[in-house]
C-alpha positions in Angstrom: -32.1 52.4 84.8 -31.2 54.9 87.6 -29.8 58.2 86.3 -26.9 58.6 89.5 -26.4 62.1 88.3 -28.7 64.0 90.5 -28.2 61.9 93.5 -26.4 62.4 96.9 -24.3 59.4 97.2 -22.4 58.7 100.5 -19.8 55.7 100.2 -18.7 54.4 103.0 -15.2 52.9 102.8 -14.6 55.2 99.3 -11.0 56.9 100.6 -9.8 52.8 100.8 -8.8 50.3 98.0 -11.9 49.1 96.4 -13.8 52.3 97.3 -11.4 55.0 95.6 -11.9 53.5 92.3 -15.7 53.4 92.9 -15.9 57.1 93.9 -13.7 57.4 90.3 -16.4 55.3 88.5 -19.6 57.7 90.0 -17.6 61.1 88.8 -16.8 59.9 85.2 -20.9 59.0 84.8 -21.1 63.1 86.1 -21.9 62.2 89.8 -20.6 65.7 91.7 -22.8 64.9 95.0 -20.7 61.6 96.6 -20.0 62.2 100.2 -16.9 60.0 101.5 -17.2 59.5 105.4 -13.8 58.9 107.0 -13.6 56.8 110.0 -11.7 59.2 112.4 -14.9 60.9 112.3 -17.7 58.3 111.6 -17.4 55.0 113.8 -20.0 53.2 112.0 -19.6 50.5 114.8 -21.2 52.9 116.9 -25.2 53.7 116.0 -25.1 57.2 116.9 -22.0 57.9 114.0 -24.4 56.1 111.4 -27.4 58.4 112.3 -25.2 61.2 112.2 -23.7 60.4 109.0 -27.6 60.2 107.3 -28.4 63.6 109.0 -25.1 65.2 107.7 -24.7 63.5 104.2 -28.8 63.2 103.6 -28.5 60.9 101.0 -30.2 59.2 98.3 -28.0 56.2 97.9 -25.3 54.6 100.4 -22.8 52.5 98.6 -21.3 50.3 101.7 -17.9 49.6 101.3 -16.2 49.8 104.7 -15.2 46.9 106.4 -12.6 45.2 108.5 -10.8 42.7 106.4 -7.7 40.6 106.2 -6.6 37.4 105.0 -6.1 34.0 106.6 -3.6 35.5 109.3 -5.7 38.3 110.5 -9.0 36.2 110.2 -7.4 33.9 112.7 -6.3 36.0 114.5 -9.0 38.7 115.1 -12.8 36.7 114.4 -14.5 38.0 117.2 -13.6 41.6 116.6 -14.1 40.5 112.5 -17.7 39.2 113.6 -18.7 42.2 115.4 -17.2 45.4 113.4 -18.6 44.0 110.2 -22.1 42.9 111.6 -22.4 46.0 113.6 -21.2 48.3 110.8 -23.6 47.0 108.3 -26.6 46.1 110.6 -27.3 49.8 111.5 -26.5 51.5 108.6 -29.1 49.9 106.6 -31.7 50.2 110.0 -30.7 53.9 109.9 -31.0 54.1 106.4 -34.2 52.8 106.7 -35.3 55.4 109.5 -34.0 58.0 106.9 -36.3 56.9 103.8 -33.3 56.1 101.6 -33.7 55.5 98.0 -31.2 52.4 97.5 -28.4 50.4 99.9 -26.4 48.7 98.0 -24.4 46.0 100.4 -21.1 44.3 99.4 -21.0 41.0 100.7 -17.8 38.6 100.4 -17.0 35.3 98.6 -15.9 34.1 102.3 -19.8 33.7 103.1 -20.4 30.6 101.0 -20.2 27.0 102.2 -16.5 25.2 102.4 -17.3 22.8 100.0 -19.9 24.5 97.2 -19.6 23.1 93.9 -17.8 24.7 91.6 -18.7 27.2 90.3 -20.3 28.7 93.4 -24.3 30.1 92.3 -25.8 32.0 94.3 -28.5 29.3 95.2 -26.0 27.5 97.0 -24.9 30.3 99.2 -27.0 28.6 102.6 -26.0 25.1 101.6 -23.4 24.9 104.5 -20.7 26.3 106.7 -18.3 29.0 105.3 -14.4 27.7 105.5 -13.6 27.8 109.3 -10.4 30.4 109.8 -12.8 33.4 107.9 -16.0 32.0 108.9 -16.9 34.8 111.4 -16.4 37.4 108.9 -18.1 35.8 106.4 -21.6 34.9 108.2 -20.9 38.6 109.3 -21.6 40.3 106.2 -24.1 37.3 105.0 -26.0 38.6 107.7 -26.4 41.8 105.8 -28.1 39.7 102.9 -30.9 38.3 105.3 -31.9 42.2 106.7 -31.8 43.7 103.1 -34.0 41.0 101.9 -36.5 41.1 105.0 -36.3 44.8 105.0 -37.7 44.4 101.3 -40.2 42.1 102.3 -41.0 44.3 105.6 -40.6 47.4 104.8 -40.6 48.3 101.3 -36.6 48.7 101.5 -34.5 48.8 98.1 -30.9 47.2 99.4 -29.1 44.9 96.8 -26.4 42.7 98.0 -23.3 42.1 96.2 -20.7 38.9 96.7 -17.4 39.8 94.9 -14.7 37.4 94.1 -10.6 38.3 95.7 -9.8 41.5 95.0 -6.4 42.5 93.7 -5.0 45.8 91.9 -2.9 48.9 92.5 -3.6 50.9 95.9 -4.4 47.0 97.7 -3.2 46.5 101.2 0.6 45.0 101.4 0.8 45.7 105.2 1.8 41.7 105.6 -0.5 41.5 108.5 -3.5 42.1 106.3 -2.8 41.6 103.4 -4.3 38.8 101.1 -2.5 36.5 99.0 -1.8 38.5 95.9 -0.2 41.4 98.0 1.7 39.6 99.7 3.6 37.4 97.2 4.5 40.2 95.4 5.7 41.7 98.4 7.4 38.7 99.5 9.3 38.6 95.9 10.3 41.9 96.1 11.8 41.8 99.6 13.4 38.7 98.8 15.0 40.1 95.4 16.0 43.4 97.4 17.7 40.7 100.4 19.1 38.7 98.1 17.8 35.7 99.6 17.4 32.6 97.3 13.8 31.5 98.5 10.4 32.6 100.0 7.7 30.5 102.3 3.9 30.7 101.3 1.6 29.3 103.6 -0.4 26.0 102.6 0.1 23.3 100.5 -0.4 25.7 96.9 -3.1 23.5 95.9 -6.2 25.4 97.0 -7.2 27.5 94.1 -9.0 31.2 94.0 -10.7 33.3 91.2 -9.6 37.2 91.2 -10.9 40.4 90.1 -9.3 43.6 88.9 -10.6 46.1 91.4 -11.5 48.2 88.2 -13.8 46.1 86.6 -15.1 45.4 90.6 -15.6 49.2 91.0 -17.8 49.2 87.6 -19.9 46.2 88.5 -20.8 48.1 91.6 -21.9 51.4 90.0 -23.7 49.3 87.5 -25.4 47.0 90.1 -26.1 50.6 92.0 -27.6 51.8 88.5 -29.5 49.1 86.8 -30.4 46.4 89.9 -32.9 46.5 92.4 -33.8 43.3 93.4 -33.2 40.8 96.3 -31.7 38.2 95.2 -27.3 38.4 95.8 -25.6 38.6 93.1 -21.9 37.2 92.5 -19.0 39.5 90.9 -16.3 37.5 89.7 -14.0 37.3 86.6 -15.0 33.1 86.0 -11.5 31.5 86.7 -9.5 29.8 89.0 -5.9 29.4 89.6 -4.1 27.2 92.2 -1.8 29.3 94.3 1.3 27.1 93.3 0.6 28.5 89.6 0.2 32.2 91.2 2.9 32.5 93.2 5.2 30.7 90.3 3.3 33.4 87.9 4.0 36.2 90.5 7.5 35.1 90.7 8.0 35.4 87.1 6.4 39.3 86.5 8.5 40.4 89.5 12.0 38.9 88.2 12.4 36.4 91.3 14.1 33.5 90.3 14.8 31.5 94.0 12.9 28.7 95.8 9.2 28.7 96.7 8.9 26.8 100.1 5.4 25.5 100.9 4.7 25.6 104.8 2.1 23.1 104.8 1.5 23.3 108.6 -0.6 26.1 108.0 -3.9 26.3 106.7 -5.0 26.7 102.8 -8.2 28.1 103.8 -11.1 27.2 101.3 -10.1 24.5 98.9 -11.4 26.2 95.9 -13.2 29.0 94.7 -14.7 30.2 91.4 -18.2 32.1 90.7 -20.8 31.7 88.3 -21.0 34.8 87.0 -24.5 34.9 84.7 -26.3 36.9 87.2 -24.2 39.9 86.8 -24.1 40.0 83.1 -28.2 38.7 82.7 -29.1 41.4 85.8 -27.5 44.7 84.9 -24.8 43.9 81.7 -21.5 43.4 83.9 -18.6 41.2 82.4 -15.0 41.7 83.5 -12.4 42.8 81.0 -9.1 42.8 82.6 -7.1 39.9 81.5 -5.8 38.5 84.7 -2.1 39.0 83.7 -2.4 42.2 82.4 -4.2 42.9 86.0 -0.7 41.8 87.7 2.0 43.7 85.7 -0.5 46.7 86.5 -0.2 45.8 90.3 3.2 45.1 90.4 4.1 47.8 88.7 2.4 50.3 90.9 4.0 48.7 93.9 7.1 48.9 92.6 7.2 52.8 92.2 5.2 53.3 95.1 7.2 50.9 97.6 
């Protein structure tokens, strides 16, 4: 096990919503050397930015977290720009980080790079099995991407870069901008417009029946730091919380917690994206002892409640 302590740790993407907690999980192990590059200032899509950030930060350990990301909407919307910001982001800063002699890269991947149809629940074996779900597919096979160089850079080179596939994010600080945002996000935002309008229904996209699996970002920010301490292998490993709801039951559960009581209108002319998703989560817990805590209600009133005082 890695002591983190006496490390220089850069995280890339650590002022944004996954990345603040993490930065909060490295300073209460006693971390005081984490460097957080902002993008007005490091454009990691540009090579020069990421082999200025290793000559300024001189790390030990980059944590990459930056991304572009979005959910159905934006993924339709934006998949060449989606391809190439995340592929380009991620390609050179583990090539740079390799130039630089860095101790550890630790890569977060996405649940959007496994196949359409994998079996439930998804392994990790069966992440090449087939083509990711279509309207995120260019994101996805983006950051898979990083899973290939990490693990030929091992073989190559000697390189130590683990690679990480979380499960749907959700929690306090997440993105409710409506043209990003993912589902969770945006139901509650949609409740709480429609309570404040006083209109007596909503319209979610799809037919409700695809289901998703979701993890407090807390518990995600820990199985990072604990991947980053105890893990240092090739092999990806998923981070999940082992469940799966339909979106009808969510956004009825959403509903519920945020005190909207009118009609939930199904738009089935657009897309559900995947039909379902769920990990296997055995790596995480055999590999480096990570099991998520947060009840998956309790994880909601915590959301909603922050966006309600915040909003």
């Amino acid at each position: 096990m890695a002591d983190l302590n006496d490390k220089r740790i850069v995280v890339t993407g650590g002022a944004g919503f996954l990345g603040s907690f993490v930065v909060d999980k490295l300073k209460e192990r006693g971390c005081k050397d984490i460097f957080v590059p902002r993008s007005i200032e490091y454009d990691f899509v540009d090579r020069e930015a990421c082999r200025r950030l290793y000559k300024d930060a001189k790390p030990d350990i980059v944590i990459h977290l930056a991304a572009r990301v979005g959910g159905i909407g934006a993924n339709r919307a934006n998949p060449g720009s989606f391809f190439y910001d995340n592929l380009m982001m991620g390609v050179q800063l583990i090539e740079e980080g390799r130039l630089w002699g860095l101790k550890k890269f630790v890569a977060l991947g996405t649940i959007c790079a496994y196949p359409k149809f994998t079996p439930v629940p998804f392994k990790e074996d069966k992440l090449w099995e087939g083509y990711p779900e279509e309207t995120n597919a260019p994101y996805g096979l983006a950051k898979k991407m990083l899973l290939v160089q990490s693990q030929e850079y091992r073989l190559q080179y000697g390189f130590n870069g683990i690679y990480l596939l979380p499960v749907n994010l959700y929690g306090p600080k997440d993105n409710f901008d409506p043209e990003f945002s993912h589902v969770i996000p945006a139901l509650i935002k949609k409740c709480f417009d429609a309570i404040k309008d006083k209109s007596q229904s909503i319209t979610v996209w799809g037919t409700g029946n695809a289901t998703r699996e979701f993890l407090y970002v807390e518990d995600a920010a820990e199985a990072i730091v604990l991947a980053t301490e105890r893990y240092d292998k090739g092999e990806p490993v998923n981070l999940g919380a082992g469940f799966e709801i339909s979106i009808r039951d969510l956004a009825a559960l959403i509903a519920g917690l945020t005190g909207f009581k009118g009609e939930i209108i199904w738009d089935t002319a657009k897309p559900d994206g995947q039909p379902r998703r769920c990990l296997d989560t055995g790596r995480a817990l055999k590999e480096f002892g990570f099991k998520a805590r947060t009840g998956f209600e309790v994880g909601l009133k915590r959301t909603i409640e922050w966006y309600r005082n915040k909003r």
